[in-house]
N, C-alpha and C positions, 0 to 999 in steps of 0.2 A: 326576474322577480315575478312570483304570481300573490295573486291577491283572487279573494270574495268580496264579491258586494252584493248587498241585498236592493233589490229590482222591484218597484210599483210594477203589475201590470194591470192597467185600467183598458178594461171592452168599452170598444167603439165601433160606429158604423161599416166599419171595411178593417176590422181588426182587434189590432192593441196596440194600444201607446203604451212606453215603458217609462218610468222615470227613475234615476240613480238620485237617489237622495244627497248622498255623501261626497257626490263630485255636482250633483245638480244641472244634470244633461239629461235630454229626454231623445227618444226614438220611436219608431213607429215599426210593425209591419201586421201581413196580411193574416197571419195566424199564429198561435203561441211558439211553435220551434221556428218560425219566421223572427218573430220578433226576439225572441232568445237569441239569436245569430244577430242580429241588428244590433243589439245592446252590447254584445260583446265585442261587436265592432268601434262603435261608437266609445266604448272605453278604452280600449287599446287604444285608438287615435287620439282619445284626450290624450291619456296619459301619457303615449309618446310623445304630443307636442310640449306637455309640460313638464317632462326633462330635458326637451330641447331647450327651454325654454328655463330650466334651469331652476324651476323649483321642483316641492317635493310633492310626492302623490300620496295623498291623504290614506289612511289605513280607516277601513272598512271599519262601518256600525254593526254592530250585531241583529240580526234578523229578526230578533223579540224586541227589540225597540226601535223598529219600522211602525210607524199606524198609520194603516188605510181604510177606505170605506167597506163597506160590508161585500159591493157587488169587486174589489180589486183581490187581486192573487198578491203576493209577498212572497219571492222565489231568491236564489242563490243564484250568478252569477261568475263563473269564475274567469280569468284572462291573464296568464301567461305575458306579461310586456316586453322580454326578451325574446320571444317566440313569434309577438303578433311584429315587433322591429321587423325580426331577421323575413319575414313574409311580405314586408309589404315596404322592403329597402329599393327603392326607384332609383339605387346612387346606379353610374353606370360604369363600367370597370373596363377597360381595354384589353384586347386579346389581340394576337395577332395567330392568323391562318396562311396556311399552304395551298397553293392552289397551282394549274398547271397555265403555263404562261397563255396561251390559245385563249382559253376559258374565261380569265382576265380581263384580255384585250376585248374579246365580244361583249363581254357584262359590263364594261367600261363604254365601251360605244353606242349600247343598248340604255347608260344612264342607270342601270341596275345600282340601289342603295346597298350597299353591302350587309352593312350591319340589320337595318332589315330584314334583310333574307334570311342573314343566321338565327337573327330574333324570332322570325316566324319557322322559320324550319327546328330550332330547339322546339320551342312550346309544341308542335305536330307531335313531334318524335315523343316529347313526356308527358302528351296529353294535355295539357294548360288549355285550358280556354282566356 
């Protein structure tokens, strides 16, 4: 499900704070494409907790009837919920691997986490920080 929402952004000392009017959660960051990434963070995780959660997520104000002070910006926000789920899903899923028995028995004896290693060795190989 994607949605727009319309975004206070208020200057302050080390940035902008943001505020979502229409879900009523606020954020912060260091500069405007900073704090753009922060809000749409911050939305995506409401909104996924409150499907978990089992209610419904409020459909967006229209951007002409936001009012803010004279020095605040009034921007558009968009966030993809099915998108920001599938990116930021922690479930964890079983696999099972081939390995040669030698290699095993030494990464066994050595205490070596398995799944660790694949976990970091995936993210290396695709880039992931």
């Amino acid at each position: 499900m994607k949605k727009v929402y319309p975004v206070i952004l208020t200057p302050s000392k080390k940035g902008y704070v943001a505020y979502v009017p229409d879900l009523d959660i606020n954020t912060q960051g260091t500069d405007i494409i900073d704090t753009i990434e922060m809000v749409r963070d911050a939305i995506g995780l409401w909104g996924i907790s409150e499907e978990d959660a089992g209610r419904t997520i409020p459909e967006a104000s229209l951007k002409s009837s936001v009012e803010c002070e004279e020095n605040e910006i009034v921007t558009l926000v968009d966030i993809n919920f099915a998108a920001y789920r599938r990116a930021h899903d922690m479930r964890t899923i079983r696999k099972n691997l081939t390995l040669p028995s030698w290699l095993n028995d030494r990464a066994e004896k050595a205490g070596v986490n398995f799944s660790q290693i694949l976990q970091e060795g995936l993210k290396e190989k695709l880039g992931i920080q």
